[in-house]
PAMI-534725 format. One record per residue (C-alpha): residue in three letters; residue number from 0; x, y, z. Coordinates in Angstrom, 2 decimals, always signed. Example, Ala and Ser with C-alpha at 12.3 -4.5 7.8 and 13.67 -1.06 7.14 Angstrom:
residues 2
+------+------+---------+---------+---------+
: resn : resi :       X :       Y :       Z :
+------+------+---------+---------+---------+
:  ALA :    0 :  +12.30 :   -4.50 :   +7.80 :
:  SER :    1 :  +13.67 :   -1.06 :   +7.14 :
+------+------+---------+---------+---------+
//
This chain:
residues 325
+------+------+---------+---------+---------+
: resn : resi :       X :       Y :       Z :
+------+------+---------+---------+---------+
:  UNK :    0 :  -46.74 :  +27.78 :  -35.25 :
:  UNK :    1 :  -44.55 :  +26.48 :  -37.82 :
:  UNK :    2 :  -46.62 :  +24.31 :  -40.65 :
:  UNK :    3 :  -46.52 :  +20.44 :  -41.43 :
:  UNK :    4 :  -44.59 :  +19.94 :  -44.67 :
:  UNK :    5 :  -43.79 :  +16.77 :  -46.11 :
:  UNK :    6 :  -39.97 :  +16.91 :  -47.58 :
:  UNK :    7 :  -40.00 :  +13.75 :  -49.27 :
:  UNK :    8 :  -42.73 :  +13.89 :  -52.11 :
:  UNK :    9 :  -42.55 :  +12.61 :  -55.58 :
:  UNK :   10 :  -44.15 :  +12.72 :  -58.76 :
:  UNK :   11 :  -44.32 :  +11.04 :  -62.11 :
:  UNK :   12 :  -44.90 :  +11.49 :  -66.10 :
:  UNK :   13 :  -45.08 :  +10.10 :  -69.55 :
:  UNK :   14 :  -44.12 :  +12.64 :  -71.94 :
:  UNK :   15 :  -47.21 :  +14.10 :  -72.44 :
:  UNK :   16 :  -48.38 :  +17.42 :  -72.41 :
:  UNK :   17 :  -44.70 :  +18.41 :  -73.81 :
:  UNK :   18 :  -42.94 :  +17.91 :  -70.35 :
:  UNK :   19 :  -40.44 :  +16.11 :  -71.03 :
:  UNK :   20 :  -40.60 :  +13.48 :  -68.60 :
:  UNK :   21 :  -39.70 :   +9.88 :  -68.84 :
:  UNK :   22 :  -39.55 :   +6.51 :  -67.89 :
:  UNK :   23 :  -37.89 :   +3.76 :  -69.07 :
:  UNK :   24 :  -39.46 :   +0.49 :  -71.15 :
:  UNK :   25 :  -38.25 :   -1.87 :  -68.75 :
:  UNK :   26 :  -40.15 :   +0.14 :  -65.72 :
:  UNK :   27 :  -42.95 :   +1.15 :  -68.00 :
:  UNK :   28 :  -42.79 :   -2.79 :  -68.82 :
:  UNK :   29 :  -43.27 :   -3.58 :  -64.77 :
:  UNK :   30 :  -45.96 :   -4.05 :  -62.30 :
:  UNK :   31 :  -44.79 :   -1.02 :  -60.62 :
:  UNK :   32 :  -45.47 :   +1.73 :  -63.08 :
:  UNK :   33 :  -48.92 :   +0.42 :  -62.85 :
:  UNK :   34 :  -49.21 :   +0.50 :  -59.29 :
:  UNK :   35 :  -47.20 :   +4.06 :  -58.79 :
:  UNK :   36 :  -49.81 :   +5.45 :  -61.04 :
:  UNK :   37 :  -52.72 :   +3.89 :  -59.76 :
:  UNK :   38 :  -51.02 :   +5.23 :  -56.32 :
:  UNK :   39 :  -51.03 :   +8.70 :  -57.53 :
:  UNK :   40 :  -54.75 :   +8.31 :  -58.57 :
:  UNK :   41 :  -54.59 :   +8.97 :  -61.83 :
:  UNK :   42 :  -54.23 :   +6.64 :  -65.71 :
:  UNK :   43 :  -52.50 :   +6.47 :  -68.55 :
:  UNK :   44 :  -54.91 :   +7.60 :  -70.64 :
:  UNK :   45 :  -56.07 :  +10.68 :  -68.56 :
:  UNK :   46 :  -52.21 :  +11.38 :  -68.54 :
:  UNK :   47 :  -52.24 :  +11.03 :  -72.46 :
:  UNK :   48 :  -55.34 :  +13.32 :  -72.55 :
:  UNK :   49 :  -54.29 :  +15.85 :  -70.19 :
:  UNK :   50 :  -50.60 :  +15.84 :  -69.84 :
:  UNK :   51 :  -48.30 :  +15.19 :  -67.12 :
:  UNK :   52 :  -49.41 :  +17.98 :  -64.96 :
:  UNK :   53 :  -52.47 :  +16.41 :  -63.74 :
:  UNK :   54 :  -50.23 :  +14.25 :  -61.38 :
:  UNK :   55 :  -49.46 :  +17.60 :  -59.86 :
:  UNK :   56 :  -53.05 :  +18.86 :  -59.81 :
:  UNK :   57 :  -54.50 :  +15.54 :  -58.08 :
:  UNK :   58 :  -51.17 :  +16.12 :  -55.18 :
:  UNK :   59 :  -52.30 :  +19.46 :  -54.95 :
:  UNK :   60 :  -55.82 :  +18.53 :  -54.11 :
:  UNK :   61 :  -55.41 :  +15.98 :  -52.01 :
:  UNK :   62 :  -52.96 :  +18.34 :  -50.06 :
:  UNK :   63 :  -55.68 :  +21.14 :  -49.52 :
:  UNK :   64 :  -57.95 :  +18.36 :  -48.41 :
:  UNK :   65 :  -55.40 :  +17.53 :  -45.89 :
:  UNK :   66 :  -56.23 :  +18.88 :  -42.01 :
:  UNK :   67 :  -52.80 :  +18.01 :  -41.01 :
:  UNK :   68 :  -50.13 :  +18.57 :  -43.90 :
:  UNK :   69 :  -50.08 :  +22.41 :  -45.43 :
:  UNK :   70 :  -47.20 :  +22.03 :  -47.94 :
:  UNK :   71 :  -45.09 :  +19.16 :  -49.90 :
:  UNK :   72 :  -42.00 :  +19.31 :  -51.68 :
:  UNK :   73 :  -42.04 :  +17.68 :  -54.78 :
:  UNK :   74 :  -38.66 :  +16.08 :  -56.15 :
:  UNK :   75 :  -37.12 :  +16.42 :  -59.99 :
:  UNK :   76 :  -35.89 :  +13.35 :  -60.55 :
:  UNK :   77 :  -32.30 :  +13.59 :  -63.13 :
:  UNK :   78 :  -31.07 :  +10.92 :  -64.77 :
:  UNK :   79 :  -27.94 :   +8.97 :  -65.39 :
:  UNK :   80 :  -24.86 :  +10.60 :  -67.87 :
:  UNK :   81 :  -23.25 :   +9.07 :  -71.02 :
:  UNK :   82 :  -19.60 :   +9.83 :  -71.25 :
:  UNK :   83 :  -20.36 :  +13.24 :  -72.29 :
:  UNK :   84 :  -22.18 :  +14.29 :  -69.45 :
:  UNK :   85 :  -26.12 :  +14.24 :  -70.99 :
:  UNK :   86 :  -28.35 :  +12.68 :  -70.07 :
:  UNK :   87 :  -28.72 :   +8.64 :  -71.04 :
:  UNK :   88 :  -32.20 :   +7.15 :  -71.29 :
:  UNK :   89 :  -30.76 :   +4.25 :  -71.94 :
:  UNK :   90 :  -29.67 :   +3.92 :  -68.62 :
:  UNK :   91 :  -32.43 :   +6.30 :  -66.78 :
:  UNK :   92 :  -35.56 :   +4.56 :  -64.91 :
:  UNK :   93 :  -37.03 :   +7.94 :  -64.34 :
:  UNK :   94 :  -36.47 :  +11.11 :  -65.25 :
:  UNK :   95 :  -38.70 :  +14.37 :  -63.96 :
:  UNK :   96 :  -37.09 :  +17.30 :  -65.60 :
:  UNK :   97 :  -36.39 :  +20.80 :  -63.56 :
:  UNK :   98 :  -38.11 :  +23.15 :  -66.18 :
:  UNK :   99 :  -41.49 :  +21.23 :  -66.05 :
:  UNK :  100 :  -41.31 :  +20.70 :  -62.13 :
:  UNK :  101 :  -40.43 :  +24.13 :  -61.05 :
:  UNK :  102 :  -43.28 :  +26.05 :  -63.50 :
:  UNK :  103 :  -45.55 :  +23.27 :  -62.84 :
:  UNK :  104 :  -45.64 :  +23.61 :  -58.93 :
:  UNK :  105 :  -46.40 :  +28.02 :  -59.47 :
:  UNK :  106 :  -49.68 :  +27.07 :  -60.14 :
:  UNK :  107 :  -49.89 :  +25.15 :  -56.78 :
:  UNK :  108 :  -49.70 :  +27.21 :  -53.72 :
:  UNK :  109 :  -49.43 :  +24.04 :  -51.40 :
:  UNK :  110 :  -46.05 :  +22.91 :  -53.85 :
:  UNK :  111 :  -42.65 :  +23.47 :  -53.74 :
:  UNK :  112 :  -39.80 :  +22.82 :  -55.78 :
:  UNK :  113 :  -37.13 :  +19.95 :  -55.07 :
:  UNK :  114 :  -34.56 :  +20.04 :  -57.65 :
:  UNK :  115 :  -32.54 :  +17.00 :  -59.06 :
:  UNK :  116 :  -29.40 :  +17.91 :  -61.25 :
:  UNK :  117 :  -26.70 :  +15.24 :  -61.79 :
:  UNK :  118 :  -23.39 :  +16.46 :  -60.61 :
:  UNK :  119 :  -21.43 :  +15.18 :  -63.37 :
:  UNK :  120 :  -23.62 :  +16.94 :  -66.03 :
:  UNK :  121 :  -21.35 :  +19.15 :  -67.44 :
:  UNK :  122 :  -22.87 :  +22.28 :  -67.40 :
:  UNK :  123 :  -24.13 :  +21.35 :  -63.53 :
:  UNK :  124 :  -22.98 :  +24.95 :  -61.88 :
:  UNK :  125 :  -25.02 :  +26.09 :  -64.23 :
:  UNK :  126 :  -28.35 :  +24.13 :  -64.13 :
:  UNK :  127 :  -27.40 :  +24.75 :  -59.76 :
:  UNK :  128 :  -28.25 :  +28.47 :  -60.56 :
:  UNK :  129 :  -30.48 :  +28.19 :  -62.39 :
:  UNK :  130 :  -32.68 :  +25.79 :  -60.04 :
:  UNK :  131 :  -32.30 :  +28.23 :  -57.04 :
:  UNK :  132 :  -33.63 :  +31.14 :  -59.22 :
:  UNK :  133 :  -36.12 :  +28.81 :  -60.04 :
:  UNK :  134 :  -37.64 :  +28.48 :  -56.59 :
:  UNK :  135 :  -35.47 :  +25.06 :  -55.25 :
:  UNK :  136 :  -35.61 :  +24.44 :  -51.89 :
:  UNK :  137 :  -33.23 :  +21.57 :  -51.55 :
:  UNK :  138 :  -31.44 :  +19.36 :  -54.32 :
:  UNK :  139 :  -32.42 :  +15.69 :  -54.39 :
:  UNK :  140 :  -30.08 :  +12.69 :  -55.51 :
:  UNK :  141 :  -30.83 :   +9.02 :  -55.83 :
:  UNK :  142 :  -27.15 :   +7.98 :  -56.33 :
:  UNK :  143 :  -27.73 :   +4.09 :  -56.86 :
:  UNK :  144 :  -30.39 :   +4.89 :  -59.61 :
:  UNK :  145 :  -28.62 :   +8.07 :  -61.17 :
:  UNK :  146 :  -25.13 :   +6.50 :  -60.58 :
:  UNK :  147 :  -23.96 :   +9.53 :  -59.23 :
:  UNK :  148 :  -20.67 :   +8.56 :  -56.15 :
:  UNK :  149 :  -21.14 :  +11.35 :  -53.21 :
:  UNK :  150 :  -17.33 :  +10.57 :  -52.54 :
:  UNK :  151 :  -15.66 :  +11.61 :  -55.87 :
:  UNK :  152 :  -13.73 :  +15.07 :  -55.03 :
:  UNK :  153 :  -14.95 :  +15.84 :  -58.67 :
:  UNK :  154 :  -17.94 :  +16.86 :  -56.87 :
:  UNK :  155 :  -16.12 :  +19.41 :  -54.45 :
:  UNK :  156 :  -17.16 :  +22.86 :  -56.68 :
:  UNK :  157 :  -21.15 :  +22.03 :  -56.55 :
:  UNK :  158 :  -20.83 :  +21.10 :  -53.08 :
:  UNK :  159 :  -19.49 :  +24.45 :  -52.32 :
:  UNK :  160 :  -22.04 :  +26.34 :  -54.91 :
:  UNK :  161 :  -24.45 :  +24.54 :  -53.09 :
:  UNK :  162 :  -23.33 :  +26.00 :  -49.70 :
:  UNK :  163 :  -23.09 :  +29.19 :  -50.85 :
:  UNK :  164 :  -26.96 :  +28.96 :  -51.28 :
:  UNK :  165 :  -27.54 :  +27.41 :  -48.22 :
:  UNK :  166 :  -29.39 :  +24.45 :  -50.85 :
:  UNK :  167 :  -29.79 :  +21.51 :  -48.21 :
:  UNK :  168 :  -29.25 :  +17.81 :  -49.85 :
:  UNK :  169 :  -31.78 :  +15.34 :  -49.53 :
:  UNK :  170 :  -30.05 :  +12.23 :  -50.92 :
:  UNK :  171 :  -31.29 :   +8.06 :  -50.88 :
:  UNK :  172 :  -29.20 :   +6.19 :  -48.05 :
:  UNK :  173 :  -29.80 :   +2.44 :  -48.10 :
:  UNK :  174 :  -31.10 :   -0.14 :  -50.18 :
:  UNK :  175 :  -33.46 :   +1.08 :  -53.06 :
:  UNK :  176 :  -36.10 :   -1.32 :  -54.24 :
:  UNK :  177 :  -38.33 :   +0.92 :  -56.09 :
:  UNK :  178 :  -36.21 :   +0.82 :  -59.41 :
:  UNK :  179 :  -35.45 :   -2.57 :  -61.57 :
:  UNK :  180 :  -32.10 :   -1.94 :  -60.82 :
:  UNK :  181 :  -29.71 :   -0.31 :  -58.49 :
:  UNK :  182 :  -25.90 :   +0.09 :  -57.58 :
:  UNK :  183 :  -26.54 :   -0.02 :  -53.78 :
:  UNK :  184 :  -23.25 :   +0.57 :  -52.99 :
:  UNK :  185 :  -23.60 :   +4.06 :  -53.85 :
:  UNK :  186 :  -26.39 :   +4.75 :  -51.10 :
:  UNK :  187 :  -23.70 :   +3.20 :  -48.16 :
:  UNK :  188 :  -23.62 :   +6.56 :  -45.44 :
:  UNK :  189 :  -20.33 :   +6.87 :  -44.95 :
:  UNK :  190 :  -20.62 :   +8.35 :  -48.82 :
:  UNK :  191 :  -21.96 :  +11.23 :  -47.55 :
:  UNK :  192 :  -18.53 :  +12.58 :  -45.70 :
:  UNK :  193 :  -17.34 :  +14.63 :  -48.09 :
:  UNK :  194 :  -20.76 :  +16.34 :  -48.60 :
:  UNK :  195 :  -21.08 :  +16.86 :  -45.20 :
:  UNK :  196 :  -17.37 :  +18.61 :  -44.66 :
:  UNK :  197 :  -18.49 :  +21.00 :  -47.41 :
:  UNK :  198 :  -20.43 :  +22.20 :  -45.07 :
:  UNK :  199 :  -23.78 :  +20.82 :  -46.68 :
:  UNK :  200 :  -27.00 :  +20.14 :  -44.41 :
:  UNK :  201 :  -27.69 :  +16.78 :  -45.97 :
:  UNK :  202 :  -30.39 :  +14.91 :  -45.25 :
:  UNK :  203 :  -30.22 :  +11.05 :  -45.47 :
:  UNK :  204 :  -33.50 :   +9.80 :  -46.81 :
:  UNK :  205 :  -34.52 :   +7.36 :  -44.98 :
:  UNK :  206 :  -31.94 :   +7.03 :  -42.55 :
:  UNK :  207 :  -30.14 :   +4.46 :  -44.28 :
:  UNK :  208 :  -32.46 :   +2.40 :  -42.28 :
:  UNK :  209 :  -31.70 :   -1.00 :  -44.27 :
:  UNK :  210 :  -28.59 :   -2.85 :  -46.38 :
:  UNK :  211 :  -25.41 :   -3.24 :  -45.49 :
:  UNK :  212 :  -22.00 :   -1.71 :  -46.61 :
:  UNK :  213 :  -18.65 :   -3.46 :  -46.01 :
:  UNK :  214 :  -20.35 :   -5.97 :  -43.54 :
:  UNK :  215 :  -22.21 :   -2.93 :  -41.39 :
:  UNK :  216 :  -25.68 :   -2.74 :  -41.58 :
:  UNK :  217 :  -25.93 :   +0.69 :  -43.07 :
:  UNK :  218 :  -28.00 :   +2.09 :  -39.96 :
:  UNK :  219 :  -24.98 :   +2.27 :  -38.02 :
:  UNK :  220 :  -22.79 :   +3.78 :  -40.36 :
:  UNK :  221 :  -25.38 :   +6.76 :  -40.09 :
:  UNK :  222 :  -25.45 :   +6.99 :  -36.43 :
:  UNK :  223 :  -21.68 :   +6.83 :  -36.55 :
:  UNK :  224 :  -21.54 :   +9.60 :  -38.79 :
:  UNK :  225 :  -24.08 :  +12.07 :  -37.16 :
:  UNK :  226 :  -21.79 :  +11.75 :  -33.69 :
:  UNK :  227 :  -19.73 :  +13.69 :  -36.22 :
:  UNK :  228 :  -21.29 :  +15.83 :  -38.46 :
:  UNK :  229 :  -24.34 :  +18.27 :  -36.73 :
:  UNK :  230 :  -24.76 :  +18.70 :  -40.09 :
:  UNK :  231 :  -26.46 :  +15.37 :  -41.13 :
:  UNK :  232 :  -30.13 :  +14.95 :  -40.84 :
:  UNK :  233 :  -32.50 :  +12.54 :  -41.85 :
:  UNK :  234 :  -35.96 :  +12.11 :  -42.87 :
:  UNK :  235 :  -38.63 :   +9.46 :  -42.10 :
:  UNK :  236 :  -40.39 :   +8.71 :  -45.35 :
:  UNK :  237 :  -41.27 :   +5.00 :  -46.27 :
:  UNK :  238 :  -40.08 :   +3.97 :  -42.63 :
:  UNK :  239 :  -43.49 :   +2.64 :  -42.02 :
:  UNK :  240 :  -43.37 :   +0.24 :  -44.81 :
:  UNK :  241 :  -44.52 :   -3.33 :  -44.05 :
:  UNK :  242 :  -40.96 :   -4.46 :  -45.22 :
:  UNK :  243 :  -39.28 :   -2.23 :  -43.05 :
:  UNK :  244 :  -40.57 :   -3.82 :  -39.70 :
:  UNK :  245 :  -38.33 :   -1.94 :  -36.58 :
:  UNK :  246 :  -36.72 :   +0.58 :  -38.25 :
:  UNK :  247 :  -38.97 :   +3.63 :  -37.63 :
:  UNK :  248 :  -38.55 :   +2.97 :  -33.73 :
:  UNK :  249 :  -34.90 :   +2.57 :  -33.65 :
:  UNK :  250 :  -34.70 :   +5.97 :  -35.52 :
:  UNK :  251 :  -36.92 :   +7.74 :  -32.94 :
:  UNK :  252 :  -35.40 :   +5.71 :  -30.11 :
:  UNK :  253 :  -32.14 :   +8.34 :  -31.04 :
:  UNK :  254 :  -33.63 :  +10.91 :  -28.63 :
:  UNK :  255 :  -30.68 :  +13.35 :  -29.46 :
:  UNK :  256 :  -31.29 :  +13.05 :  -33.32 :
:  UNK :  257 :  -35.26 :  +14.22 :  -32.75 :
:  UNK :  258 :  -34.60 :  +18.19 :  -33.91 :
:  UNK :  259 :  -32.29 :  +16.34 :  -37.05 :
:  UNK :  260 :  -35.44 :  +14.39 :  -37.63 :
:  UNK :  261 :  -37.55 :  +14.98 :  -41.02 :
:  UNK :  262 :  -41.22 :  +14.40 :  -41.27 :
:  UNK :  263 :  -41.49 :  +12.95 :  -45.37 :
:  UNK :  264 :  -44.02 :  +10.87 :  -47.07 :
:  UNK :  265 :  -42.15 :   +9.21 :  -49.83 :
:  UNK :  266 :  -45.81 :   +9.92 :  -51.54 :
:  UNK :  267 :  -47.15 :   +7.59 :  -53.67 :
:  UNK :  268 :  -46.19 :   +4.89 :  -51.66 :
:  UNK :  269 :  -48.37 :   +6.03 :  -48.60 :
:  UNK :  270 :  -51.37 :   +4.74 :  -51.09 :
:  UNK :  271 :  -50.01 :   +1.53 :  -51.19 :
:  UNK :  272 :  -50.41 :   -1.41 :  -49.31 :
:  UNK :  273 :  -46.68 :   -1.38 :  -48.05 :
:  UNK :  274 :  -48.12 :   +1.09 :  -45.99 :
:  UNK :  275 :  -51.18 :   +0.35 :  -44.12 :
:  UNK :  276 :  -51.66 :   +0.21 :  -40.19 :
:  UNK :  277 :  -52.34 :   -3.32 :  -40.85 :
:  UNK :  278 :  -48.86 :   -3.75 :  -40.73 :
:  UNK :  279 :  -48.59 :   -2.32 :  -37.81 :
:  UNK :  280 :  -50.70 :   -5.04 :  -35.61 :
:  UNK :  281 :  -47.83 :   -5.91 :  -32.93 :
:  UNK :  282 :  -47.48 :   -1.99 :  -32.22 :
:  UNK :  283 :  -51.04 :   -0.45 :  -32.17 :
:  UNK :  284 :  -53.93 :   -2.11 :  -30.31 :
:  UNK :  285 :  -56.90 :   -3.11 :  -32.78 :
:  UNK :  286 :  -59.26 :   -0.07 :  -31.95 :
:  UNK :  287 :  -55.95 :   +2.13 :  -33.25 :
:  UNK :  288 :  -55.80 :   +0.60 :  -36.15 :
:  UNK :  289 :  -59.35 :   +0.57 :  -36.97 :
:  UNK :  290 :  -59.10 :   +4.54 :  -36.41 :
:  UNK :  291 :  -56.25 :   +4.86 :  -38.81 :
:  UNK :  292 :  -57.76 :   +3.21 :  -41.57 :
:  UNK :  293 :  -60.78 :   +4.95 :  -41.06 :
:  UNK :  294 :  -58.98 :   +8.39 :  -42.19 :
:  UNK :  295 :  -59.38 :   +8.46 :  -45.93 :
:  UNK :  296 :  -56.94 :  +11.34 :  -46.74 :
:  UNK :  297 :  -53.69 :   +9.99 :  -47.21 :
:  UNK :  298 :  -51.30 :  +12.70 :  -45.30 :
:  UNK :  299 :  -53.73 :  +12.93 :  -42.22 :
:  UNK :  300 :  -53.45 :   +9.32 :  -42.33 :
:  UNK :  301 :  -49.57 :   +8.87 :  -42.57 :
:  UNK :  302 :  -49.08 :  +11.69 :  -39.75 :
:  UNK :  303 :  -51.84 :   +9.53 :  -37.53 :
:  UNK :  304 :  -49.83 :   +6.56 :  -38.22 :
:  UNK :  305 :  -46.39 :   +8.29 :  -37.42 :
:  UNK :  306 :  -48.04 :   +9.83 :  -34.23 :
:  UNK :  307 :  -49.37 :   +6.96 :  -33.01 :
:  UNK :  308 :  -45.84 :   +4.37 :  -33.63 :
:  UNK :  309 :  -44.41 :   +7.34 :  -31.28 :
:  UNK :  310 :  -42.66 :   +9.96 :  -33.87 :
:  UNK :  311 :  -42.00 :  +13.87 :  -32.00 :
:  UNK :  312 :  -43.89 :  +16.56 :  -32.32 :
:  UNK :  313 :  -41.38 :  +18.63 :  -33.36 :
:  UNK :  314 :  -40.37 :  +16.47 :  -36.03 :
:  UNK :  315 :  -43.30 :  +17.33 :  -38.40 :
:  UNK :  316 :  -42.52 :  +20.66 :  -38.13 :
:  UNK :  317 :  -38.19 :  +20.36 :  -38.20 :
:  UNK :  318 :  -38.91 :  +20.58 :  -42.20 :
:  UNK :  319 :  -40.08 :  +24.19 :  -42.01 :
:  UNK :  320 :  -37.18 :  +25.59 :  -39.89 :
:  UNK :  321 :  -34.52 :  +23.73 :  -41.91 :
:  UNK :  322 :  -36.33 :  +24.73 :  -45.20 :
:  UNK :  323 :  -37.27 :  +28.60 :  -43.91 :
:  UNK :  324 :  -40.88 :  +27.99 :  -45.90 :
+------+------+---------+---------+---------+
//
């Protein structure tokens, strides 16, 4: 029986405790950095008195509370370059640093290690190495945040590094809204061709289940593209978000795409109100919904949820074959 593990999980940090974390003024500034950390269950000050780790220890626990979910990845999250190819905080929202992630998660059995390293950094082979010896189990990108163009051939000899690890690619597709800004042209699909002819198993986060690219609506640029590539795959986090009303059943509605199918979280955001059954009213009779909110841990409740809108076994347990965990 292969376990439940949720792909698609993130964390978050200050600075403190020496980790080297960081987020920008502007989203430090916003009513989202209170509400991601609120969503993570823990405060500022508890951060400032315990360091950044603690975001880590309350996953952890919430995890091994879980009867459904055994293991998460947790995503790095690298930044955007300056001409020089370091890293720019003056043009970072986030940034979750390899180094802290990867010894951080050791001490958490139910944790692994997603690694984030900007392409154009210029020691990026490097850092690639490095990560795998570190424990990485995939590589994540957020190219509209970290302004990084899966296209540009420049990217060719850490595409093939990658494959010669057999380091899957778990990269944004669509629209991002979670940022202040965001070049969404950089999560359009069809982006992910060269990737994918590398011979990389990439993973399209979210299925590039909303926006639009050169009048398409992205969704079909990624259904286009997996007639093509075996190779593309796709996970399922945030597609039960309120303001994503549909696209969670025309995903599953691919019957031929459920063993390319990821089960993912997008954790914090399942302890948000973007996604509670409530949303869900036209889909699930009353008495399901009442059930559903009536499960207080937040992965047995998300894999209730997914269950119940119709989402495959076999997709909460694709992410352990793909990942060999």
């Amino acid at each position: 029986m292969h376990p439940i593990i949720d792909i698609h999980c993130h964390t978050a940090g200050i600075g403190s405790g020496n980790s080297g974390c960081f987020i920008s003024p502007e989203l430090r500034k916003s009513w989202k950095y209170r509400v991601y950390l609120s969503s993570f269950g823990v405060q500022e000050h508890e951060l400032l008195h315990h360091g950044d780790k603690l975001v880590l220890e309350r996953l952890s626990a919430s995890l091994t509370a879980s009867g459904k979910v055994d293991m998460a990845v947790v995503l790095a999250m690298d930044g955007a370059l300056d001409s020089q190819g370091e890293l720019d905080q003056s043009c970072t929202e986030m940034y979750i640093p390899n180094d802290f992630l990867a010894e951080s998660v050791k001490q958490h059995p139910n944790l692994r290690f997603g690694a984030s390293i900007n392409p154009y950094r210029r020691d990026a082979l490097e850092l690639l190495d490095k990560a795998v010896e570190a424990g990485a189990v995939l590589m994540k990108w957020l190219p509209s945040i970290q302004h990084i163009d899966l296209a540009d051939k420049r990217l060719v000899p850490f595409y093939q590094r990658m494959q010669q690890y057999g380091l899957p690619l778990l990269t944004h597709t669509g629209d991002e809204a979670s940022f202040t800004y965001a070049r969404n042209e950089l999560g359009d699909p069809h982006r992910l061709r060269l990737a994918l002819e590398q011979g990389i198993t990439v993973i399209a986060a979210h299925a590039a289940a909303n926006g639009r690219n050169e009048g398409e609506h992205n969704f079909s640029r990624f259904l286009r593209l997996c007639d093509l590539h075996p190779n593309l795959h796709a996970d399922i986090s945030a597609l039960t978000q309120i303001n994503r009303p549909g696209q969670l059943r025309r995903l599953i509605q691919q019957h031929h795409l459920h063993g390319r199918l990821h089960y993912g979280t997008d954790m914090p955001l399942t302890n948000t109100p973007l996604v509670s059954p409530l949303g869900h009213l036209t889909r699930l009779a009353p008495w399901t919904v009442a059930r559903l909110l009536a499960i207080k841990n937040p992965w047995d409740r998300d894999v209730a949820l997914k269950k119940a809108l119709g989402v495959p076994e076999e997709v909460f347990t694709n992410p352990a074959r793909l990942l060999r965990i």
